[in-house]
C-alpha positions as CSV (number, residue, x, y, z in Angstrom):
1,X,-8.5,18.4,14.8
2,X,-7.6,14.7,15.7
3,X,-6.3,12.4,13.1
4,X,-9.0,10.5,10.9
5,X,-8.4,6.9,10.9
6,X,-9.1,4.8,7.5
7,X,-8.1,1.1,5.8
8,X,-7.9,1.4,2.5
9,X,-9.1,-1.7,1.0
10,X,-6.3,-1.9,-1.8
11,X,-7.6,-4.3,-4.3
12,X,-4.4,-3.5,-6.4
13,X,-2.5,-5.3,-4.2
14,X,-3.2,-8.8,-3.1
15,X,-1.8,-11.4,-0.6
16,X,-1.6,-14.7,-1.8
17,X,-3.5,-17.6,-0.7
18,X,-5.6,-20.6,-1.9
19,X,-8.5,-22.1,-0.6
20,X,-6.8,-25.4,0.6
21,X,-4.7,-23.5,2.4
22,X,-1.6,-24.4,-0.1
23,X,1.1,-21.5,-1.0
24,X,0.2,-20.8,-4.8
25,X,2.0,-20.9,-7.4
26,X,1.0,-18.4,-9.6
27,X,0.7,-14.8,-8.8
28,X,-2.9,-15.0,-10.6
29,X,-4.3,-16.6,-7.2
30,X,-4.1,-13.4,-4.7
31,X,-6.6,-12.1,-2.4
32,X,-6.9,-7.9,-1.2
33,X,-5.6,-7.3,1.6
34,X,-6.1,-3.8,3.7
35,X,-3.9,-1.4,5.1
36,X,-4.4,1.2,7.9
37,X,-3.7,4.6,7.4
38,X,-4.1,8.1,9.4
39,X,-5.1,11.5,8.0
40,X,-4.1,14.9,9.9
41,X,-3.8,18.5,9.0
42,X,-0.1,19.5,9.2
43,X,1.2,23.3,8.6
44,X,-1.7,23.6,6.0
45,X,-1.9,20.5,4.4
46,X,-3.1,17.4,4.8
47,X,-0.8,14.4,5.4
48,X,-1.9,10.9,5.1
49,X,0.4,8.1,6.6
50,X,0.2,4.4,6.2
51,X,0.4,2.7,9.4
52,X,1.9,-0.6,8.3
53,X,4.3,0.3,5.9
54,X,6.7,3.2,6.0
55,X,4.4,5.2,3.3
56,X,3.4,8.8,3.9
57,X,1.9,11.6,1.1
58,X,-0.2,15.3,1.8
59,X,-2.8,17.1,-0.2
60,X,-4.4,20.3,-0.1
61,X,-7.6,18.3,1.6
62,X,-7.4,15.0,3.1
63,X,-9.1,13.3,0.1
64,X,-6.0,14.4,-2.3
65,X,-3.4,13.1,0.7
66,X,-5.2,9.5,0.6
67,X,-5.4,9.8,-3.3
68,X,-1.7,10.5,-3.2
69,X,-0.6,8.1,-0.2
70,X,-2.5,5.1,-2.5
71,X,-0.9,6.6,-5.6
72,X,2.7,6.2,-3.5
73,X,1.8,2.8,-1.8
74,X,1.2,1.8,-5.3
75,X,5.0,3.0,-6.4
76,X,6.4,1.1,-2.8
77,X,5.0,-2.1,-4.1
78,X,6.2,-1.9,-7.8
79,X,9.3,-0.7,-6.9
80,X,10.3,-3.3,-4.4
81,X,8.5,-6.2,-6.3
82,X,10.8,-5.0,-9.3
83,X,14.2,-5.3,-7.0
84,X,13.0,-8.6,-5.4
85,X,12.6,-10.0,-9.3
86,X,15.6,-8.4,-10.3
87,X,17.1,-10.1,-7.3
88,X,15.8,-13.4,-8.1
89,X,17.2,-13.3,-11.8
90,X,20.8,-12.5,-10.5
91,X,21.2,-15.7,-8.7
92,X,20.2,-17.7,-11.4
């Protein structure tokens, strides 16, 4: 079976932007932004790999690996936002 091809539009996520075009400043003006994935059966699972980020998860069906790869892009985002902030407080 070839690979399914997807984008996830991941409203939990959103790149910044106003509607003058200015850099905002507040992270309360954001806009979704989608990411491509690909779904294939691997050794009896299913694994689901972003395309644009180095993000990959598996299920049992290919619905639980996408489930799981938003679940883990989710983390990715969290966790690097967290060490940029922490980054940012160190130099002050």
């Amino acid at each position: 079976m070839p690979p399914a091809f997807g984008v996830s539009d991941n409203s939990g996520f959103k790149a910044s932007h106003r509607p003058d075009g200015q850099c905002p400043n507040t992270m309360d003006e954001s806009a979704p932004y989608k990411l491509k994935y690909e779904v294939y059966p691997e050794d009896g699972i299913y694994v689901a790999r972003c395309l644009d980020i180095a993000v990959a998860s598996d299920g049992a069906s290919d619905a639980e690996a996408v489930a799981n790869l938003r679940e883990a892009i989710e983390l990715y985002f969290a966790r690097n936002a967290e060490a940029v902030l922490s980054e940012h407080d160190d130099a002050d």
